[in-house]
N, C-alpha and C positions, 0 to 999 in steps of 0.2 A: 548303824543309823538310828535315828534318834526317836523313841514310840511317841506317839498325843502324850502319855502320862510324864513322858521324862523332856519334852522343851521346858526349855528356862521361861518363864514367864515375870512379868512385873506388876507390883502390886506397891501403890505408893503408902506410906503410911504415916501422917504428920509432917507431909515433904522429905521424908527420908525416903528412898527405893529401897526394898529389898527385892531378891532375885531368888527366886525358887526353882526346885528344882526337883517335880513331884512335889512334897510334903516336906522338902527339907530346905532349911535357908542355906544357900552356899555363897551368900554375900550382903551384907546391910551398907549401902553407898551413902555417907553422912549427906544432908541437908544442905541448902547452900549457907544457911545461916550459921550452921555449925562448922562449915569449911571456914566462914570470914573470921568467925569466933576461935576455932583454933590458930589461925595466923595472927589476929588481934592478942592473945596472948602469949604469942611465942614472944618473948621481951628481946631476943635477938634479932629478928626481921624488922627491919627498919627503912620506909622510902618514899616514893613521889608514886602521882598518880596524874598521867596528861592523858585527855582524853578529846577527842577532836570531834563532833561530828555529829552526836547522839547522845548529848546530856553525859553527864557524870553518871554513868547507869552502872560501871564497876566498884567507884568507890564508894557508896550509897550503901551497900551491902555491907561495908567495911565501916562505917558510919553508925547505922541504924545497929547491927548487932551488939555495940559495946566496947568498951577496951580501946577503939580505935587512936586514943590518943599517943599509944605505946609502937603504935607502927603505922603512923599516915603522918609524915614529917610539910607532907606536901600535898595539893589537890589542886588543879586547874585545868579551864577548857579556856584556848586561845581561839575564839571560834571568829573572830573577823579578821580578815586574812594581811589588812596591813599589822596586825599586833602580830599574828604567828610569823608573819617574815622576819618581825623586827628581832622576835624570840630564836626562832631554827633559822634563819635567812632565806632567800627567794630562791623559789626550784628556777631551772633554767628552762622546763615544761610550761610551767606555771600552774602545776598539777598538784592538786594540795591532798588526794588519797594515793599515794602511792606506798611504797618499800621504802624507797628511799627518803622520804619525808618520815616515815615513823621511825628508823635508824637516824635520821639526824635527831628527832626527839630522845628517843633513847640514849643515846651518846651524850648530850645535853645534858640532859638530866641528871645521870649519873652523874657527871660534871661537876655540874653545883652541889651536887649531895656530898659528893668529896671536899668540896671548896669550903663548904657550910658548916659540916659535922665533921671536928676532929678530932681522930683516932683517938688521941690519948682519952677523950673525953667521952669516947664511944668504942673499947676497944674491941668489945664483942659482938659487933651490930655487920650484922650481913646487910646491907644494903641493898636499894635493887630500885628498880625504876620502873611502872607499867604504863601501859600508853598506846590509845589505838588512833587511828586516823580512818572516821569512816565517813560513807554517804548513804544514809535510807530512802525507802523507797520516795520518789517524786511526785508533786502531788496530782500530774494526771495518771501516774499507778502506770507509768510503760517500763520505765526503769527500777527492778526489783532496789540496787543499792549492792554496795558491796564495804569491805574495805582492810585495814591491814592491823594486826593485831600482835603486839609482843612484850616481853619483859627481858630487863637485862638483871642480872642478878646473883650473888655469891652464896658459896654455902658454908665455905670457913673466911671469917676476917679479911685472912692476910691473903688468899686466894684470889687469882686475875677471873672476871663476872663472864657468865653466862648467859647466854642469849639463847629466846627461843623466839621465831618469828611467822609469823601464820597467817592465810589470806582465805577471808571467808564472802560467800555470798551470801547475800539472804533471801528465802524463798516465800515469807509471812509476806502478806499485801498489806499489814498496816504498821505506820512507821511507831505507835507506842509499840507492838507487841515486839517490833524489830530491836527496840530497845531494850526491852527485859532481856529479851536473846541474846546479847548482846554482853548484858551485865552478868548476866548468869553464867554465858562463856569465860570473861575476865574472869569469874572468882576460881573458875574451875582451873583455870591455866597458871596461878598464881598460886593455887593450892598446888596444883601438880608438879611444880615448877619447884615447889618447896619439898615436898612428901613422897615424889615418887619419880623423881629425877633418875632415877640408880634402873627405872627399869621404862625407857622410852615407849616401847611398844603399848603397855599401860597407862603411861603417861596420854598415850595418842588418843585412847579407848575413852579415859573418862572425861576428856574435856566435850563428851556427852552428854554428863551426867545432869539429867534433868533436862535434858533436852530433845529435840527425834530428829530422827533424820529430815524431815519435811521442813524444818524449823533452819535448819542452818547446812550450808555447806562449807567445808574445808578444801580448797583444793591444791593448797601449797601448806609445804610448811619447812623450815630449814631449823636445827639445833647446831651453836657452835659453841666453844668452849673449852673449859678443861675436863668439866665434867662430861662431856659429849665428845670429846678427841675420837673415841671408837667408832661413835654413831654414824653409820653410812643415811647420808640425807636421801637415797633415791631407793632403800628398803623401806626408809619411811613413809616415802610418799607411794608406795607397792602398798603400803598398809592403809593408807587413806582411800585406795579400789577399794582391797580385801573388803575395808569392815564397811560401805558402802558410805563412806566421806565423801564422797566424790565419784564423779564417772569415767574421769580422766586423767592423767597427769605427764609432764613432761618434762623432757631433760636435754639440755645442750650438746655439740661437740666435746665441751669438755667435762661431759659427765653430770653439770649441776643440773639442781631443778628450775624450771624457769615458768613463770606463770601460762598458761596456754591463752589467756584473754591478749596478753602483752605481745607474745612471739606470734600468733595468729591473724591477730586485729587487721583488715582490711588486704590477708594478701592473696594471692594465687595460689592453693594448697592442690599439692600434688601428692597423694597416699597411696604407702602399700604395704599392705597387710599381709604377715608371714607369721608361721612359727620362728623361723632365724634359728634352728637350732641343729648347726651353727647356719652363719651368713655364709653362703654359697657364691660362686662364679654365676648360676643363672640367675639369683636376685641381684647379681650387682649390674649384670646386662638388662637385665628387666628396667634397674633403674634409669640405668646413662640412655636407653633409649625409648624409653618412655617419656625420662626428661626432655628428651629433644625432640620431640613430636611435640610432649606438652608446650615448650618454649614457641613453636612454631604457628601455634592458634593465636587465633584474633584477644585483642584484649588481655594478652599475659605477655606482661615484661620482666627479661630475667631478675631486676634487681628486688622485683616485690615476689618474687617466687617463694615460698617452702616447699621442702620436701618434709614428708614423716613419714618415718618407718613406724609401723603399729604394730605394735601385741596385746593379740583380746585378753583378759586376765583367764579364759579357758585353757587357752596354749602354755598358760605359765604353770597347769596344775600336773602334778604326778602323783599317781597314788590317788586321788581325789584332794591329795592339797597344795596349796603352793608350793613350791620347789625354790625357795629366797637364792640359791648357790646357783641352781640351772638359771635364774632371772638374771642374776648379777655378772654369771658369762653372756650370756646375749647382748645386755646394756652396754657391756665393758667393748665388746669387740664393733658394736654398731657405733657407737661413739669414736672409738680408734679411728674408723672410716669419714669420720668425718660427719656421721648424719645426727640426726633432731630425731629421736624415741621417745613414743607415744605411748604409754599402757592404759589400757580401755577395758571398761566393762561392757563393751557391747559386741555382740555376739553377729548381729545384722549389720550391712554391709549400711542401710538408709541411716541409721542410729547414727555410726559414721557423720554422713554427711550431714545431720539434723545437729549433729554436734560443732563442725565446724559453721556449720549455717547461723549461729548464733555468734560469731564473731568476724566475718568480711562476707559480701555478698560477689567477691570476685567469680570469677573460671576457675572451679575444680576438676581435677583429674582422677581417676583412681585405677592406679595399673594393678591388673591381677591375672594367673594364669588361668587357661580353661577350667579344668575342676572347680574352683573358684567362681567362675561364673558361671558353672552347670548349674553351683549350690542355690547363686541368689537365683533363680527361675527356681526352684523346689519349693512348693507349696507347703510342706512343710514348717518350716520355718518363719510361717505365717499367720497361723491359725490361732494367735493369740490377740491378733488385730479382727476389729469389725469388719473392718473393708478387707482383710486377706491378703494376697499379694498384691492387688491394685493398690491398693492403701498404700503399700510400702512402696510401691514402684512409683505412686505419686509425689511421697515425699524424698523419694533417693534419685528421681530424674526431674523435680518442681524446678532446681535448682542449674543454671549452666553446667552442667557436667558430664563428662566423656570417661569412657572406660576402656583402657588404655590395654589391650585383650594378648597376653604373651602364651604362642603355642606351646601344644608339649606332644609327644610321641607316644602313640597307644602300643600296645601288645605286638603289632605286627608290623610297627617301626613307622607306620603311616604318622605323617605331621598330621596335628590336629587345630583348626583355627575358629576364627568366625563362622565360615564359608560350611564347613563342615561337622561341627561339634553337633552332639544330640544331647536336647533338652526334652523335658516328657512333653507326649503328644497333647495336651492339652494346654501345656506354653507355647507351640509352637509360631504362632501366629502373633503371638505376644512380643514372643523375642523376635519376629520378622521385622514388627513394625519399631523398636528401639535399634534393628540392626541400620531398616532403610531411611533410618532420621537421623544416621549419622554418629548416633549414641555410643556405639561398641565399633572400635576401629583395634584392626590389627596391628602387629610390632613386630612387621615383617624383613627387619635390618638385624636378625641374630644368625647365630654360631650356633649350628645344627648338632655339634657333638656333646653342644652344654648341653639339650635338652635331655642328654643321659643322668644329667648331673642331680640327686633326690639329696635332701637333708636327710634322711631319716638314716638311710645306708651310709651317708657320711658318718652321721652319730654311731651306727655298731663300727665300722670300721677304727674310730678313732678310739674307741670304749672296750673291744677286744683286742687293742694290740696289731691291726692290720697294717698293710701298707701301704702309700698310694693314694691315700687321702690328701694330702696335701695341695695336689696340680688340680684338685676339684674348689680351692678356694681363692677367694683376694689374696692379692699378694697383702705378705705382711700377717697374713690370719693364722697362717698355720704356725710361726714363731711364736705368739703370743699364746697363742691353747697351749701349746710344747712346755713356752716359760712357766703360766701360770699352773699348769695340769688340770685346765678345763675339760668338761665336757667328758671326766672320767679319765681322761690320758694320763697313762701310766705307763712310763718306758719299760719298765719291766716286762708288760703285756708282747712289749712291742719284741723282747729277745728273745722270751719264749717261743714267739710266731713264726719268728726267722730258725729257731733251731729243730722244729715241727715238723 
């Protein structure tokens, strides 16, 4: 653990960061001026700069330092929206900050950099193309702004371009400082892009630099290429929790990342929070009959429905650190099934829903079992709010939402429910009055022999080599652990046990 004398601290010095560490420098993070300045002289980077939205505030940097004539072949903002159509062509949205508007610019551009500059005439020029599409903040200040950020870009000649593509919020209430943010990000990710490519995780870290957390959030971000073929896109966005990029992030059926603003926006969210370690036969009953009570309330139609499965970034720690191999079986087998995975830095249950609250004001659900909802009544867990658990219970019941409540079986095999579960005596009257408003409803349509069924015993079972794990999971689950040798499974374990 880490004493007062030895946290890393930051100390700027001439707009360079250094990082100390006690008394000792264990890092000097060059200047932004000096990053533009290094790239301005590299005589092999060569390219365009579109920028949509918020001033030319990346290539400015590349401008004012020097040299820029060696590497800015290009510099434009299409910012009236029949010129950018006539340029990248008309979204079928009509949505001019998106993903897919800044991938048609980037494709673009690259385009004409190849059409324009010919090899023979250029043959050692890495090309690359950078390009945001943004919106700052509005001028009655309700709307922070957001928007999309990427560069497409080579590292040898003759090599197929690289792409890194990034979606950021902004949390500054004025629209100049949203633009230094802004421009300061560009140079970091174009410097990164160039200089520290070979090591993504650092790559993630210092498009930082020079920046705080308060100032910007990242909450996607996807690398593809040649240089990036290794790169798993959903350890990346695990790292945009870790280093506190973001609070959230999410990922499709088929495993990608996907913005949580986009997949969210306006629907019926139905959540349930688990370790998943592994997904069990009581979580997948938890879900299908949770879903169908939720389907069954007023004002929720299946087709705007989500589900998400959540994991707090707590449940992803071992040891006290992340576990990236224990994350990427979880991911891999909730996805297999068909579901939308959620990884969260939030520890409270209201956090949750203060998070979706910020993207649809439908009917929310959140099924979870009793221990689960012993926790949220535990005072505990409150005491860093002014108002306590009233506070939290304000902002976690403000909102349409029902808690979708699955039994479990105590010590002496007794079912345990709503009707009967024990919360400390001084919630009592608490949790009466969220039981008799309808708040907490039972999910009394299950299979009494699953409530045997624990993760945790499944994890030693599968990790010593037992037997008999398998009828405890989804169909389909236990092949896949087998194939991949998740979750510890070693066949070997498994013939020592049998010859035992």
């Amino acid at each position: 653990m880490l004493t007062l004398q030895s946290i890393i601290t930051i100390m700027r010095n001439d707009e360079n960061e250094i990082k100390l560490k006690g008394d000792k420098v264990i890092e000097q993070i060059p200047s932004i001026k000096d990053k533009a300045l290094r790239i301005n002289l590299n005589e092999n980077i060569y390219g365009t700069f579109a920028e949509i939205g918020a001033g030319q505030e990346t290539v400015r940097h590349f401008f004012r330092t020097g040299g820029s004539s060696g590497t800015i072949a290009k510099a434009m903002s299409a910012y009236d929206k029949d010129f950018s159509d006539a340029i990248y062509g008309a979204e079928t949205d009509g949505r001019y900050v998106t993903e897919a508007r800044l991938k048609k610019m980037l494709s673009h551009e690259v385009k004409l950099v190849e059409q324009r500059l010919k090899r023979d005439k250029h043959p050692s020029k890495m090309f690359f193309s950078y390009a945001n599409t943004v919106a700052t903040i509005d001028f009655a200040k309700q709307f922070k702004g957001h928007g999309w950020v990427g560069i497409k870009y080579q590292i040898e000649p003759d090599e197929d371009y690289n792409e890194i593509v990034l979606h950021i919020r902004f949390k500054e209430t004025d629209a100049r400082l949203q633009q230094e943010t802004l421009g300061i990000l560009g140079v970091n990710l174009i410097y990164g892009a160039f200089y520290k490519y070979n090591d993504p995780k650092k790559l993630l870290r210092y498009l930082y630099d020079h920046l705080d957390k308060d100032q910007l959030e990242i909450d996607t971000i996807n690398f593809s290429g040649p240089r990036f073929a290794d790169v798993d896109n959903r350890l990346m966005s695990l790292q945009l929790v870790k280093n506190g990029m973001t609070d959230a992030v999410m990922f499709d059926p088929e495993g990608k990342n996907v913005l949580p603003a986009a997949i969210l926006y306006k629907k019926n969210i139905l959540a349930l929070r688990g370790s998943f370690r592994p997904v069990t036969r009581v979580n997948m009953d938890m879900y299908e009959k949770s879903l169908k009570m939720f389907l069954e309330e007023n004002k929720v139609e299946k087709e705007n429905t989500l589900v998400v499965f959540e994991i707090t970034l707590s449940n992803l720690r071992s040891d006290g650190e992340i576990d990236e191999r224990d994350f990427m079986d979880r991911a891999e087998l909730l996805c297999s099934l068909g579901q939308t995975v959620m990884i969260s830095n939030f520890q409270e249950y209201y956090k949750v829903v203060e998070y979706f609250s910020n993207y649809t004001k439908a009917r929310m659900g959140l099924a979870m079992g009793v221990n689960n909802l012993v926790d949220v009544f535990d005072e505990k867990y409150y005491r860093h709010l002014s108002g306590g658990i009233l506070e939290a219970f304000g902002k976690l019941f403000y909102r349409d939402l029902k808690v979708f409540l699955y039994p479990m079986k105590d010590e002496d095999g007794v079912v345990i429910n709503s009707e009967n579960l024990k919360v400390h005596p001084r919630m009592k009257e608490l949790y009466k009055f969220f039981k008799f408003n309808g708040k907490v409803v039972d999910i009394t349509d299950f299979d009494e022999h699953d409530l045997e069924i624990f993760s945790r015993e499944v994890l030693k079972m599968i990790s010593k080599g037992k037997p008999g794990w398998e009828s405890m999971l989804p169909q389909g689950i236990a092949e896949l652990i087998k194939r991949d040798n998740l979750f510890g499974y070693d066949p070997k374990k498994l013939m020592e046990e049998s010859t035992n």
